[in-house]
Every structure is written in structure tokens, then in C-alpha cells.
ZAMARGU-4260 file (C-alpha; in steps of 0.2 Angstrom, whole numbers, plus 5000, padded with zeros to 4 digits):
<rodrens>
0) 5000/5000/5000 | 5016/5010/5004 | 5017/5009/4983 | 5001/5015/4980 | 5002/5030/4991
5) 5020/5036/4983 | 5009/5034/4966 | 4996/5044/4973 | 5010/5056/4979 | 5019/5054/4961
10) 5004/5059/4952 | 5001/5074/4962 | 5017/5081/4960 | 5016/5078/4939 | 4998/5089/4939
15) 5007/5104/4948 | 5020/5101/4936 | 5011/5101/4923 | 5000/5116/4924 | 5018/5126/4928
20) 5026/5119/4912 | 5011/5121/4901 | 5010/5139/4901 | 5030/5138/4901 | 5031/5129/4884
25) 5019/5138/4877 | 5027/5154/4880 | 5044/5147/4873 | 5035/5135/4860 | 5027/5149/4853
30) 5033/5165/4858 | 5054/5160/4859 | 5054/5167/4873 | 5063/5161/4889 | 5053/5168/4903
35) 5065/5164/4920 | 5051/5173/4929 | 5039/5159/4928 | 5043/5153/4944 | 5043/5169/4951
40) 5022/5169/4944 | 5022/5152/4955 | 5027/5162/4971 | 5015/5178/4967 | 5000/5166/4965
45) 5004/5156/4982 | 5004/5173/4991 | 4989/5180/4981 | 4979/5165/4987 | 4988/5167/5006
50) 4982/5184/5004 | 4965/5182/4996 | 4958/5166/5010 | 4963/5180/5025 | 4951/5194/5017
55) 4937/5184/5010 | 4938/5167/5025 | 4934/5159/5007 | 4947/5146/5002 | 4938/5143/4984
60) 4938/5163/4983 | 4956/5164/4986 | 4960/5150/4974 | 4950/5159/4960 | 4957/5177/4964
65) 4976/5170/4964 | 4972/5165/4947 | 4964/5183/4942 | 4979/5192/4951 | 4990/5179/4942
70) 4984/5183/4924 | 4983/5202/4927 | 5003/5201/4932 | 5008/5191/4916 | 4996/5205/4908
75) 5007/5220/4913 | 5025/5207/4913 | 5021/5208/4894 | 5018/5224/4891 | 5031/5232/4902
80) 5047/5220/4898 | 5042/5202/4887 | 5037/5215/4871 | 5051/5223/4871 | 5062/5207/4870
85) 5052/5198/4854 | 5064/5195/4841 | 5079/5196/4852 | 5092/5186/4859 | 5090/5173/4871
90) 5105/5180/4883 | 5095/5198/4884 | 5078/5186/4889 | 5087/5176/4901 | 5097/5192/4907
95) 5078/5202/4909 | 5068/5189/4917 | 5081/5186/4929 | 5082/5202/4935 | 5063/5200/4936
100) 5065/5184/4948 | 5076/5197/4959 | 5062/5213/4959 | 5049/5202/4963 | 5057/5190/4976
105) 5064/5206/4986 | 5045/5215/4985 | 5037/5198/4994 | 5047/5199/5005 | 5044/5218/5005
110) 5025/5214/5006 | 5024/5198/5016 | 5042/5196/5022 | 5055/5182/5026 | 5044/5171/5036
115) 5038/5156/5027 | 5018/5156/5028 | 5005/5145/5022 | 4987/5145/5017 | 4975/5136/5028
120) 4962/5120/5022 | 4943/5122/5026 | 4934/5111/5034 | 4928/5100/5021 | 4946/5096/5014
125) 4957/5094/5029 | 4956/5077/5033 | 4959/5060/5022 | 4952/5046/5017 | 4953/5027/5018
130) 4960/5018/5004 | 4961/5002/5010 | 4963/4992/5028 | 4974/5003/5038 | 4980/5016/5025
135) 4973/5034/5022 | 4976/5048/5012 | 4975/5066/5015 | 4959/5071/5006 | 4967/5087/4998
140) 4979/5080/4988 | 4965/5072/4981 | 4955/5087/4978 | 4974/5095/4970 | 4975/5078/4959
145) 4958/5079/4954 | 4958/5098/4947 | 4974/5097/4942 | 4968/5085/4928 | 4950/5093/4924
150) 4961/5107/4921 | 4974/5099/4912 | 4957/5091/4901 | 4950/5109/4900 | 4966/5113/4890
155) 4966/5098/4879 | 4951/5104/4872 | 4953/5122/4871 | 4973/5119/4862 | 4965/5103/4849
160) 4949/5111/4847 | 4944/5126/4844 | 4953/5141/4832 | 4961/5148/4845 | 4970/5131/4848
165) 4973/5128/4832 | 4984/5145/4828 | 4992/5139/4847 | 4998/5124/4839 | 5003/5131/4823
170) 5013/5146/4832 | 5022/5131/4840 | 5026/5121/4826 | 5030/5137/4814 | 5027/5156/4820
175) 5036/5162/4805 | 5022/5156/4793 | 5006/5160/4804 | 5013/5177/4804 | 5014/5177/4786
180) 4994/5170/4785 | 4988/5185/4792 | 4989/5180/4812 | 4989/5194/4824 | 5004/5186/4829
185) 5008/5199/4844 | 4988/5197/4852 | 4990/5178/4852 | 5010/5181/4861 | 4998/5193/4874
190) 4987/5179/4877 | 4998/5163/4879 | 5008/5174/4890 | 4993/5179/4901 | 4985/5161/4901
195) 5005/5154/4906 | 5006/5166/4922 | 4988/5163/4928 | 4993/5142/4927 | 5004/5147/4936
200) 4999/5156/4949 | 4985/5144/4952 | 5000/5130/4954 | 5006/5140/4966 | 4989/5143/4974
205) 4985/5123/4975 | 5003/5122/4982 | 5000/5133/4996 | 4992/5122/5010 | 5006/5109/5006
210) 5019/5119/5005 | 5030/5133/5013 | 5024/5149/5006 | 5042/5159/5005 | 5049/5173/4991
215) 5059/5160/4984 | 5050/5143/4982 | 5050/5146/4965 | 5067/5143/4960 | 5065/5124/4962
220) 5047/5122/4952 | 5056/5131/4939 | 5070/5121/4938 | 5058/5105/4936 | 5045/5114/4925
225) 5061/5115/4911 | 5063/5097/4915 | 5048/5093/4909 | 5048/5106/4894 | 5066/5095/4887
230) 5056/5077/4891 | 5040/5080/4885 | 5047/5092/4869 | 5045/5111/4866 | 5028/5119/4863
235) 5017/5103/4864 | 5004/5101/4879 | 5003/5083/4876 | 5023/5081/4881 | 5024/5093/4893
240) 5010/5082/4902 | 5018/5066/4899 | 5034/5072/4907 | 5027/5081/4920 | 5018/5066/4927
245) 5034/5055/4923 | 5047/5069/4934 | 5031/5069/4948 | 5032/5048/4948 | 5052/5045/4946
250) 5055/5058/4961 | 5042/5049/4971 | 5045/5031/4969 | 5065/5034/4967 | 5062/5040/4983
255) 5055/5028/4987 | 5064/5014/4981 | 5082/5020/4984 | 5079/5025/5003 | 5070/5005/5005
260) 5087/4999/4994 | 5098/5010/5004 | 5092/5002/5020 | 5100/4987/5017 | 5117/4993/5020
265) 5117/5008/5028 | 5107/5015/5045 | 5088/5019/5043 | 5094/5037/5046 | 5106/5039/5034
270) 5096/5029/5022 | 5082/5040/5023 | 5094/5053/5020 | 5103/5049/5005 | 5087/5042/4996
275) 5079/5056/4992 | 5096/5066/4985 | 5100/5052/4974 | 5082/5051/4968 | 5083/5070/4965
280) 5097/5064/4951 | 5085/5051/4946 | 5075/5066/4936 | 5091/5071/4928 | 5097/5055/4923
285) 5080/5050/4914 | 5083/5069/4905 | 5099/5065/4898 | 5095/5047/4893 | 5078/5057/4884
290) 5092/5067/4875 | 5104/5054/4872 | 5091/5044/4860 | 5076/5057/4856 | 5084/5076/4857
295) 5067/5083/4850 | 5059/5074/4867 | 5045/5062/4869 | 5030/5071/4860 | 5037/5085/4851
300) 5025/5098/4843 | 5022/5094/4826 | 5036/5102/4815 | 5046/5101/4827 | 5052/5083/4828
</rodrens>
């Protein structure tokens, strides 16, 4: 049951991948742009929804008003700095949006400050449920897990079928030629940059009651989110969902597995120490085996592999 529980665990931690990474391979699949400050948005959404359940005492509220406060950042982030940088360099992007990670690190912790703080569960999601005989599970995750993937579904739809979709696919797979169809290239690079913040932010919002709320707890999700981006390929959803879940399941079983392995020759203590930093390589490892024999990654977009 132990296995079943890590799955669980595994599977949680893909979906909050996931909706991080989606909006981040859009924005490089379509736009070219590398946006460091994605996991900055992550942190902004967690202390939105901190912020928001305080106010209103609604914790639904505060998820759907991170998500608003979300999207209207990634609104002004695009008009004030990611415009300007279309068309250029990678080095001035990653130069830019790292100075963003710096601004808007130093004003939470302006606004909030150092300590870490989290977002507390209503009533009706703090507690767990039985699995089977003895085991439980904490019923938020499950409530995380299960809108993680109606979101994750509501995106499939939207990206394979309707119009707006399609030119979201085809900006991925070649932005030079929908330019030259007639696509209002720079309204659709506003929108994918909106939608990828407010993902974002409502990661980080779902995080929160799980998580340490703190001006830099997005450096790691980031990390991981461009992970997923090399796995599952650049500028497709469908790989970018595919990794995320096989990042959120290799950290959690490797866990897992290495600290039960490790056991066997070190100290229970030392064990559970050393398992989960070698599963931490675990993810890196199954990257560079990825590159090694399908550069393009799993499911690349199409025109792309």
C-alpha cells in the first residue's frame, strides 16, 4: 500500500507540474521566449491565494482570485518587459527575466516578508480518506490531483479544438508562417503569456496548504518545469503532460525505492537521508537518457520533431 500511496504522491506532483510547464512551453514554444520569471508567477499566485483566504475566510475565493491576480501580472509582465524582447536574443531574455525573479522575490518579501507562511484548508478538505485496511490519504491532495487533471482536460480541448488552439499549435510548430497567414501574431503572444502566468499562479495557489509559502520557492518548480519542457518536447501540451507526470512519479517512487534499497546497507537514518538526493538525480538521469536517444523529446510539437 506503501506503493500505492507514493503513486498517489507521484501523480500529484506531475499535475502541479504540469500546469507550471504548460504555460512555460507555450510561451517558449510559441513565443521563443525564455521567461525565468515563471517561477517567480508560482510564488506571486501562492501569496495571492495566502492573501485572498485571509480577506474573503473563502478558500475557493482565494484560489480563483490568485488566478485573476495571476493573469493580470503576466498581463502588465508583457507589456512592460516580454514586448520589448520579441525578436531578440536569448541572453537579453534570460538576462531580463532574471532580473525579474530578483524585483519580485525582494517585493514579497517587502509585502509579506521572510517568514515562510501557508494557506490554511477548510473544513471540508482537511482530513483523508481510507484507501484500503489501515491506510489513508489526505483528502486534499486528492482534491489537487483531481483539478489538476479537469484542468489539464479543459486545455486539451481548448489547444485541439477550437481556432484559437489551432493557431496555438501552429505558432508552436511554425510562428514564422502564421505570421505570414495573416495571424495577429503579437495578440495571440499577449494571450499565451497571460494564460502561462495565471497556470501558474493557480500552481502555486493549490501548492500553498502543502507547501512553505516563502519569496523563493519558486526557484525549484522552475527548475523541474524545464525538466519537463526537454522530456516531453518544446511547445506541445501533450509532452509537457507526459513528462510532468513521469518527473512527479520518478522523484516519488525513486524516493521511494532508493531510501527501501539503501536500507539494506546503511542505518535507517542515513538511508532516509541519502534516498531522496539520489532520487533527486533520478530526474536528471532520465533527461539525459531522453536526449541521448530522442533530442526533440517524447512528443514534440508537430514540426518540430
Amino acid at each position: 500500500m506503501l506503493v500505492l500511496v507514493q503513486a498517489l504522491n507521484g501523480l500529484q506532483l506531475g499535475v502541479l507540474l504540469f500546469l507550471i510547464a504548460a504555460g512555460l512551453t507555450l510561451v517558449f514554444g510559441v513565443m521563443d521566449v525564455v521567461n525565468l520569471a515563471h517561477g517567480a508567477q508560482y510564488m506571486l499566485g501562492a501569496y495571492l491565494a495566502v492573501t485572498a483566504a485571509a480577506v474573503t475566510g473563502s478558500f475557493v475565493l482565494a484560489l480563483l482570485l490568485a488566478a485573476i491576480g495571476a493573469l493580470a501580472g503576466g498581463v502588465i509582465l508583457e507589456w512592460i518587459v516580454l514586448r520589448p524582447l520579441l525578436g531578440r536574443g536569448h541572453l537579453d531574455q534570460v538576462l531580463a527575466t532574471y532580473g525579474l525573479i530578483l524585483v519580485m522575490e525582494e517585493g514579497a518579501r517587502t509585502i509579506w516578508g521572510s517568514a515562510p507562511v501557508s494557506l490554511s484548508l477548510p473544513r471540508w478538505l482537511d482530513g483523508t480518506i481510507k484507501l484500503t485496511g489501515e491506510q489513508s490519504y489526505p483528502l486534499y491532495r486528492l482534491f489537487l490531483l483531481g483539478v489538476g487533471l479537469a484542468v489539464a482536460a479543459a486545455l486539451w480541448v481548448v489547444i485541439e479544438r477550437t481556432r484559437t488552439g489551432m493557431r496555438l499549435r501552429a505558432g508552436a510548430a511554425n510562428p514564422v508562417m502564421l505570421a505570414a497567414l495573416g495571424v495577429d501574431t503579437r495578440r495571440l503572444f499577449s494571450l499565451v503569456l497571460a494564460v502561462g502566468a495565471m497556470l501558474a499562479g493557480f500552481a502555486g495557489a493549490l501548492a500553498a496548504p502543502i507547501v512553505s509559502v516563502e519569496p523563493d520557492m519558486g526557484g525549484n518548480v522552475l527548475i523541474l518545469a524545464f525538466v519537463v519542457i526537454v522530456l516531453g518536447g518544446t511547445g506541445s501540451m501533450r509532452g509537457a503532460f507526459v513528462g510532468a507526470l513521469l518527473v512527479g512519479l520518478t522523484d516519488t517512487l525513486g524516493r521511494m525505492a532508493l531510501s527501501s534499497a539503501l536500507g539494506h546497507a546503511l542505518s535507517p537514518a542515513a538511508a532516509r537521508q541519502a534516498g531522496p538526493a539520489l532520487a533527486s538525480m533520478l530526474i536528471y538521469l532520465l533527461m539525459a537518457g531522453v536526449l541521448a536517444f530522442r533530442p526533440q523529446g517524447l512528443l514534440p510539437a508537430p514540426g518540430r520533431a
